[in-house]
VEXDREN-2710 file (C-alpha; in Angstrom, 1 decimal):
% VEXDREN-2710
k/r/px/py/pz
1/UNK/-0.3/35.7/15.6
2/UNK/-1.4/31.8/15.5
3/UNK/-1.8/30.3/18.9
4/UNK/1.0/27.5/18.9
5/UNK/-1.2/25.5/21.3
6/UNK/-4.0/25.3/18.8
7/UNK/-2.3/26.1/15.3
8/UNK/0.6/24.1/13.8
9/UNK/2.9/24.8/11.0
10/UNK/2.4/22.1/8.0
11/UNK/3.8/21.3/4.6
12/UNK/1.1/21.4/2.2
13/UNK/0.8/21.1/-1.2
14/UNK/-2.3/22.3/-3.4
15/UNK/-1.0/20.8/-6.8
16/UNK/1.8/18.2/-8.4
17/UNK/4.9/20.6/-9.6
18/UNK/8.0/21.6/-8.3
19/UNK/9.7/23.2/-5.5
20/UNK/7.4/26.3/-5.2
21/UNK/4.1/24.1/-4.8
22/UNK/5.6/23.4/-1.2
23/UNK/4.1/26.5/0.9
24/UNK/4.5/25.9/4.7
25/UNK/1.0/26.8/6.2
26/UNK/-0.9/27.7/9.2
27/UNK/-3.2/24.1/10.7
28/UNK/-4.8/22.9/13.4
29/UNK/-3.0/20.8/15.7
30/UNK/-4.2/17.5/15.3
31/UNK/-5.4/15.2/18.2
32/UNK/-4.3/12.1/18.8
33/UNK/-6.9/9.4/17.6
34/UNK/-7.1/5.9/19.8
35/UNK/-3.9/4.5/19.8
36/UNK/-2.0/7.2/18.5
37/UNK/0.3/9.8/20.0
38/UNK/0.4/13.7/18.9
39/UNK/4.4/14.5/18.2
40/UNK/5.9/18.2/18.7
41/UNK/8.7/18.0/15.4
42/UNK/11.9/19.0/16.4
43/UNK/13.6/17.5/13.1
44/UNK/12.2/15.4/9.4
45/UNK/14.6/14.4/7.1
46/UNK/13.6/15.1/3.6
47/UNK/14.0/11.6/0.8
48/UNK/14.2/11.8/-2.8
49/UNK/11.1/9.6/-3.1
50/UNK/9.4/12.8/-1.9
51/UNK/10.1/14.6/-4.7
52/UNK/8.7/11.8/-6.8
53/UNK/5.4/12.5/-5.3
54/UNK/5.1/16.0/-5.4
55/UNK/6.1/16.1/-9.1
56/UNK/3.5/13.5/-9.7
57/UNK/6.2/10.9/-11.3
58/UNK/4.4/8.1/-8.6
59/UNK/0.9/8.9/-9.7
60/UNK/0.3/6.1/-10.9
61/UNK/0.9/3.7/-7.9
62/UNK/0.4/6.2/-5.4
63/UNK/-2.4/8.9/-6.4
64/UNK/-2.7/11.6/-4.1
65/UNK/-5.9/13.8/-3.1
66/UNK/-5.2/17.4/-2.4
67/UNK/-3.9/18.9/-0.4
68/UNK/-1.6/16.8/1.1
69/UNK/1.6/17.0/3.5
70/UNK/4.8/15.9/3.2
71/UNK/6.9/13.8/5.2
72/UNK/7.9/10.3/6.8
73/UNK/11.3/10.9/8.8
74/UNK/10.4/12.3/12.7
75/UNK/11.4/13.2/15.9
76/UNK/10.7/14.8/19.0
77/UNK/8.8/15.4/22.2
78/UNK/5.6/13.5/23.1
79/UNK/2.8/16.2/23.6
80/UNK/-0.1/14.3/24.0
81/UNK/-0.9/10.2/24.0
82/UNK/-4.2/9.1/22.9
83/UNK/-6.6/6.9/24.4
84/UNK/-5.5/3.1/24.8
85/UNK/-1.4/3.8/24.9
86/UNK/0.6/3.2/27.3
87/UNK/4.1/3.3/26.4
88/UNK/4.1/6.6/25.8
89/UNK/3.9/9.8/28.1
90/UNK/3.9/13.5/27.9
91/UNK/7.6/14.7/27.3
92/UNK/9.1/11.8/26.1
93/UNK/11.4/12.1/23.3
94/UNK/10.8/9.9/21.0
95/UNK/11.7/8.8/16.8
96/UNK/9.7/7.0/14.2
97/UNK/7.6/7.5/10.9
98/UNK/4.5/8.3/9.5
99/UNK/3.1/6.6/6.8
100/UNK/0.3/9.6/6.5
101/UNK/2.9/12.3/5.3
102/UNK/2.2/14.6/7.6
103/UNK/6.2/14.6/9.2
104/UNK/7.2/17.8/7.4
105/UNK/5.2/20.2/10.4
106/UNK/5.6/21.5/14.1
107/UNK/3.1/18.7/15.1
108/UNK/2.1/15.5/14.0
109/UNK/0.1/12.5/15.3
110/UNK/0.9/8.8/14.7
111/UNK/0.4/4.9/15.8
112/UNK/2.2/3.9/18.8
113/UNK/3.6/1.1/17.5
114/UNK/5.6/3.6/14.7
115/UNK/7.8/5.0/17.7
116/UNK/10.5/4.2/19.7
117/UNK/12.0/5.7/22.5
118/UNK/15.3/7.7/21.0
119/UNK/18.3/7.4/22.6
120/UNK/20.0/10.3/24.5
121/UNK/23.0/10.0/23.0
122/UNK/21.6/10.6/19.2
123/UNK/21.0/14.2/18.3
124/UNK/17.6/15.4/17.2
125/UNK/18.9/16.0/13.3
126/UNK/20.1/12.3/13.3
127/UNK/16.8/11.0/15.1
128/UNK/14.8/13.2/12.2
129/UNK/16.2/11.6/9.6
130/UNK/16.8/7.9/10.3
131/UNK/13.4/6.0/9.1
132/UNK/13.3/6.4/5.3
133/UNK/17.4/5.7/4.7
134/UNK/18.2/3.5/7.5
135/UNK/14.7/0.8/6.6
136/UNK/15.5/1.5/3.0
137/UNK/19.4/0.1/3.4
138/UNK/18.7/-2.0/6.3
139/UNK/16.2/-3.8/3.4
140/UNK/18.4/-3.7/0.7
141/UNK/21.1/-5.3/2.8
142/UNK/18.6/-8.2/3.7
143/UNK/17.3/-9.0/0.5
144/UNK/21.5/-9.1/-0.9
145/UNK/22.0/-11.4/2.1
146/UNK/25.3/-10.3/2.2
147/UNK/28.2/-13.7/2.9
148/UNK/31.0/-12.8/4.8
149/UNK/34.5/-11.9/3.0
150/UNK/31.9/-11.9/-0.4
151/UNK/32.3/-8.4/-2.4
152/UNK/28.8/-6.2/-2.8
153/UNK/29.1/-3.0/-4.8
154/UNK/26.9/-0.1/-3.8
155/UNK/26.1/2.6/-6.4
156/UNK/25.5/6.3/-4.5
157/UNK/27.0/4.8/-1.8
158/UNK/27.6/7.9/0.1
159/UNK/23.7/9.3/-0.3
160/UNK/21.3/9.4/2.5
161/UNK/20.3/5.4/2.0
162/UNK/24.1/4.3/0.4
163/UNK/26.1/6.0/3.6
164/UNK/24.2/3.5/5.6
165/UNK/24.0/0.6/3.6
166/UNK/27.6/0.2/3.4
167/UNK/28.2/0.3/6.9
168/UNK/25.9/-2.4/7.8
169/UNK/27.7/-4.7/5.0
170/UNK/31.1/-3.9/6.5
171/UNK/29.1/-5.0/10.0
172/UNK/28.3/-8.3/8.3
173/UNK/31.6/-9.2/7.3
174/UNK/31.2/-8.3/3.2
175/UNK/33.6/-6.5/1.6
176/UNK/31.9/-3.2/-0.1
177/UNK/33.2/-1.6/-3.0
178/UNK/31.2/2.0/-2.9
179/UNK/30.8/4.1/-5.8
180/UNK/30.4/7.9/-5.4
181/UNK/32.4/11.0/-6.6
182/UNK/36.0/11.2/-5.6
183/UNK/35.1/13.6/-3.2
184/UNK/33.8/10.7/-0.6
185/UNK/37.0/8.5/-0.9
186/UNK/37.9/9.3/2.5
187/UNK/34.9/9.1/3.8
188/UNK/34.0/5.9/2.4
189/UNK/37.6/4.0/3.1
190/UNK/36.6/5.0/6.8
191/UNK/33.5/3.5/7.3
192/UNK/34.9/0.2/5.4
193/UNK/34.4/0.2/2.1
194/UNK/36.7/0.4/-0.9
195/UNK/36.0/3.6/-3.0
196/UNK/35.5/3.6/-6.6
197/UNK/34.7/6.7/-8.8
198/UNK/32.1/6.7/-11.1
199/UNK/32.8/7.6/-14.6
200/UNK/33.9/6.3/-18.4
201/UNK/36.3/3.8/-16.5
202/UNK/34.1/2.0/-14.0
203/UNK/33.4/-0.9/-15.0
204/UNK/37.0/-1.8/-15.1
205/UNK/37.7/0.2/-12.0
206/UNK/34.7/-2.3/-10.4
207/UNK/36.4/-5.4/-11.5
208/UNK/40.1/-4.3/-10.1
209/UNK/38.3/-2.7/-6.6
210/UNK/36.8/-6.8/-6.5
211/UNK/40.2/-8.5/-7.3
212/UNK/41.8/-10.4/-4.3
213/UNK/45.4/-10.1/-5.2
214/UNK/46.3/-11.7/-1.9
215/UNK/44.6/-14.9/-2.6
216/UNK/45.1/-14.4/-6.6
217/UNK/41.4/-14.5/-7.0
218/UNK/40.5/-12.7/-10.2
219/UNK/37.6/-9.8/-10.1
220/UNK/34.3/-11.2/-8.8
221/UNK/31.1/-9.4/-8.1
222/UNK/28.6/-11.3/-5.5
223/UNK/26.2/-8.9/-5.6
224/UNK/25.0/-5.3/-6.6
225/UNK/22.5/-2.8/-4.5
226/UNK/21.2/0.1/-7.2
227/UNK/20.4/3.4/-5.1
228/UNK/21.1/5.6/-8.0
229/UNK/19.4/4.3/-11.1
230/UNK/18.9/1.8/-14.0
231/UNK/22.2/2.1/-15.7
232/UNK/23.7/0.7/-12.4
233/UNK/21.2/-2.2/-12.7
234/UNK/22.9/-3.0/-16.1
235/UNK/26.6/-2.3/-15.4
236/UNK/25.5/-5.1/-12.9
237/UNK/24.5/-7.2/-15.6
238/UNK/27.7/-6.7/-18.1
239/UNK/29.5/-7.5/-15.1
240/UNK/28.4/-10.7/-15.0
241/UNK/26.1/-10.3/-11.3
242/UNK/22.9/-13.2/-11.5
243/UNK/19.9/-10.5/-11.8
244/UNK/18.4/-12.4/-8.8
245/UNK/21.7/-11.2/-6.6
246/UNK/20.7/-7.6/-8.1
247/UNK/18.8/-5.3/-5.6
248/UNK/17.8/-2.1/-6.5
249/UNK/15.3/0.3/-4.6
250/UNK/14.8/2.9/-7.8
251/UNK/15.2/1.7/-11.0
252/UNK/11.3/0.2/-10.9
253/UNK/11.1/-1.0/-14.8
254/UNK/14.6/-1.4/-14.9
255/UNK/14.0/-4.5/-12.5
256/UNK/10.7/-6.0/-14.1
257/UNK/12.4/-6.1/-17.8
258/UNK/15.8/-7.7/-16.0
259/UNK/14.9/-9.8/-13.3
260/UNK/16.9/-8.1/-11.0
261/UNK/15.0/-7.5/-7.6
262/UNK/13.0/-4.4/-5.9
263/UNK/12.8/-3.8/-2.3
264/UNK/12.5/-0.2/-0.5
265/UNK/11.5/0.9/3.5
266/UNK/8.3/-0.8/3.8
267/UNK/10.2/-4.3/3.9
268/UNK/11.8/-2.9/6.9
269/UNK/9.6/-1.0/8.8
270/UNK/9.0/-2.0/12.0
271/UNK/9.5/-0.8/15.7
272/UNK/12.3/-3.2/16.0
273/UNK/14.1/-2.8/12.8
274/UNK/13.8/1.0/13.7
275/UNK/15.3/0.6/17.1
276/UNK/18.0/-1.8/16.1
277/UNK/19.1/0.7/14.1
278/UNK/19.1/3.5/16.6
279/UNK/20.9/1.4/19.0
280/UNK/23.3/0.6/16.4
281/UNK/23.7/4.5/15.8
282/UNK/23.7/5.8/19.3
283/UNK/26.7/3.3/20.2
284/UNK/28.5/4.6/17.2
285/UNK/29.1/1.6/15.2
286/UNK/27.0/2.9/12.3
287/UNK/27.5/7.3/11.5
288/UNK/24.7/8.8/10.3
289/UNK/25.9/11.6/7.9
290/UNK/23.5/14.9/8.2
291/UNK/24.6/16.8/5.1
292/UNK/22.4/20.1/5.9
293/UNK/19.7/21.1/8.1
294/UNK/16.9/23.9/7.5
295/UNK/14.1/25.5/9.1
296/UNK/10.3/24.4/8.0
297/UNK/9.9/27.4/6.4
298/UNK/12.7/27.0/3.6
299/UNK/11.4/23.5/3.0
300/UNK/11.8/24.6/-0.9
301/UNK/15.3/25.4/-0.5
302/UNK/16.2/21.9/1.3
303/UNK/15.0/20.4/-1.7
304/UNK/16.9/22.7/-4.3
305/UNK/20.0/20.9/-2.1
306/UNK/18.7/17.5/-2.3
307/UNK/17.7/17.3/-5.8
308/UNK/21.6/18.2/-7.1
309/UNK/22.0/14.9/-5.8
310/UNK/25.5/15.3/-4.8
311/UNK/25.1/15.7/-0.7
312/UNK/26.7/12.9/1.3
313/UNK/24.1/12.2/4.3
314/UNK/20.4/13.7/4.8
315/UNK/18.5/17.2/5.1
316/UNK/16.9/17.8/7.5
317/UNK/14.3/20.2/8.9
318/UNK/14.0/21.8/11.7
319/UNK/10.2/22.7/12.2
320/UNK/10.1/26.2/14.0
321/UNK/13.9/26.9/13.2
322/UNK/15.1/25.2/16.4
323/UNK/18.8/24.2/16.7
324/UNK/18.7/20.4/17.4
END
C-alpha cells in the first residue's frame, strides 16, 4: 500500500480523448516551492472548460504537454507552508485555485496569494467548488455593469456559473430574467430572477418576461450574459441587445464575428474577489447549488454527469472519498 505521507492520489491524463483517458494515479506529494503552500484536498469542483481541455477542443490556445492533471476549484487543510509565507500555517483550512491543474488530487501545492482563509460556516463541497463559477459570474456581471431596476437575461442560468450570476444581479438591483428548463422555475423565482423556459417560444417569452406592465413599458432587453452557447449570442442580437452590452464566456467565434464581448475567470481572479465572494456565501446572501459530489476515484463518472449539461449547481470531488 502507498504511504499517504509520501504518495498522493492525482488526475492524470496520458492523451486528449474522453472520459476514460482520466485514470486517478499514484504521485509523489509535492513540496511546497518558495512562496507556496502544499494543500491536503478535501473537495474540487469539476467545470466544463475542463472537458474542453482534455478532449483537445482548446489546443489551439492552450496546448498541453503530457501528462497533465486536472483541476482549478480547491479546498482544504494546510499541510505544509513553504519558505517566505506567512499567512498560512499547518492546519488551516483554507479555499482557492490553481492555475497549474493539479486540483483534481489528495494534495496539491499553490501560491499564497491564490488562498484565502474559508469560512467556518461554508461546507467543504461549497469551498471546493467556488473559484471557476463564482470569478467566472462575478466577471460576467462586471463586464454587463448591470443598472439598477435595468432587465439582464441570463442563458443556463441555473448551471454552475448561471446559479451565481443571477444572484449577484438581483444583489445589484437588476432585474434577471433566467433561462433554464422548467424544472428550475422555482428555484430560480427564489433567488430573484424571473424564469423563462427555453424552447421554440423564447424569444417571445423573453420579450413578455422584460415587459413592465406596471409602468406600461413595453419589452426591453439591457443586456444579455451567454453561459450556454452562440445561439444565445444571436437571440441577443434579434432581440435588439447593442453587441457591446452582450457578454458571453463560451461562444469564442461567436463574439469576434458579432462584436459582442468575451470575458471568463481570469478577469476575476484575485484573493479579494475570491474572498468577497466567500463572505458573500458564508452569510447566505448568495446559495451555492452543489448538484453531486463524488470520490477521486470516479472522476470519469462526475464528468458523465456534468457533460448532460442539465445539473443545476457543481460536482464536486471528494479526493479520498471523504464526506465534506
Amino acid at each position: 500500500m502507498a504511504d499517504r505521507r509520501t504518495q498522493a492520489r492525482s488526475v492524470r491524463l496520458e492523451r486528449y480523448g474522453d472520459r476514460d483517458v482520466l485514470d486517478v494515479v499514484d504521485t509523489p506529494v509535492p513540496r511546497p516551492a518558495p512562496g507556496e503552500v502544499l494543500v491536503e484536498v478535501r473537495a474540487a469542483g469539476i467545470n466544463p472548460g475542463e472537458v474542453s481541455l482534455r478532449t483537445g477542443a482548446l489546443h489551439g490556445m492552450f496546448p498541453m504537454d503530457f501528462p497533465f492533471g486536472q483541476g482549478s476549484d480547491l479546498a482544504g487543510v494546510v499541510a505544509e507552508v513553504g519558505e517566505g509565507v506567512t499567512g498560512f500555517a499547518a492546519g488551516d483550512e483554507v479555499l482557492g485555485y490553481s492555475w497549474q491543474r493539479s486540483s483534481h488530487a489528495t494534495h496539491t501545492v499553490v501560491p499564497a496569494a491564490q488562498l484565502v482563509r474559508k469560512p467556518q460556516e461554508l461546507s467543504w463541497e461549497v469551498a471546493g467548488s467556488l473559484y471557476v463559477a463564482g470569478s467566472t459570474a462575478w466577471a460576467a456581471v462586471e463586464a454587463v455593469g448591470p443598472v439598477e431596476g435595468r432587465t439582464v437575461a441570463v442563458s443556463a442560468a441555473a448551471g454552475g456559473v448561471g446559479a451565481i450570476a443571477v444572484q449577484l444581479l438581483a444583489l445589484r438591483g437588476a432585474r434577471v430574467l433566467g433561462i433554464a428548463s422548467p424544472a428550475n422555475a422555482a428555484w430560480l423565482s427564489a433567488h430573484g430572477a424571473v424564469p423563462v423556459a427555453y424552447g421554440d417560444r423564447i424569444a417571445d417569452d423573453l420579450v413578455a418576461a422584460a415587459s413592465d406592465a406596471a409602468a406600461g413599458k413595453p419589452g426591453h432587453l439591457d443586456a444579455f450574459i451567454d453561459l450556454f452557447g452562440p445561439e444565445y449570442v444571436q437571440l441577443a442580437l434579434d432581440l435588439g441587445v447593442p453587441a457591446d452590452r452582450i457578454v458571453t464566456v463560451i461562444s469564442f467565434a461567436k463574439a469576434a464575428a458579432t462584436g459582442a464581448r468575451v470575458t471568463g475567470s481570469a478577469e476575476a481572479s484575485s484573493a479579494e474577489v475570491l474572498a468577497e465572494l466567500a463572505g458573500l456565501a458564508a452569510g447566505g446572501r448568495i446559495e451555492i447549488p452543489v448538484a453531486a459530489t463524488y470520490p477521486l476515484e470516479r472522476v470519469r463518472d462526475a464528468f458523465a454527469e456534468l457533460e448532460q449539461r442539465h445539473t443545476r449547481g457543481k460536482i464536486v470531488l471528494l479526493p479520498g472519498g471523504q464526506q465534506p
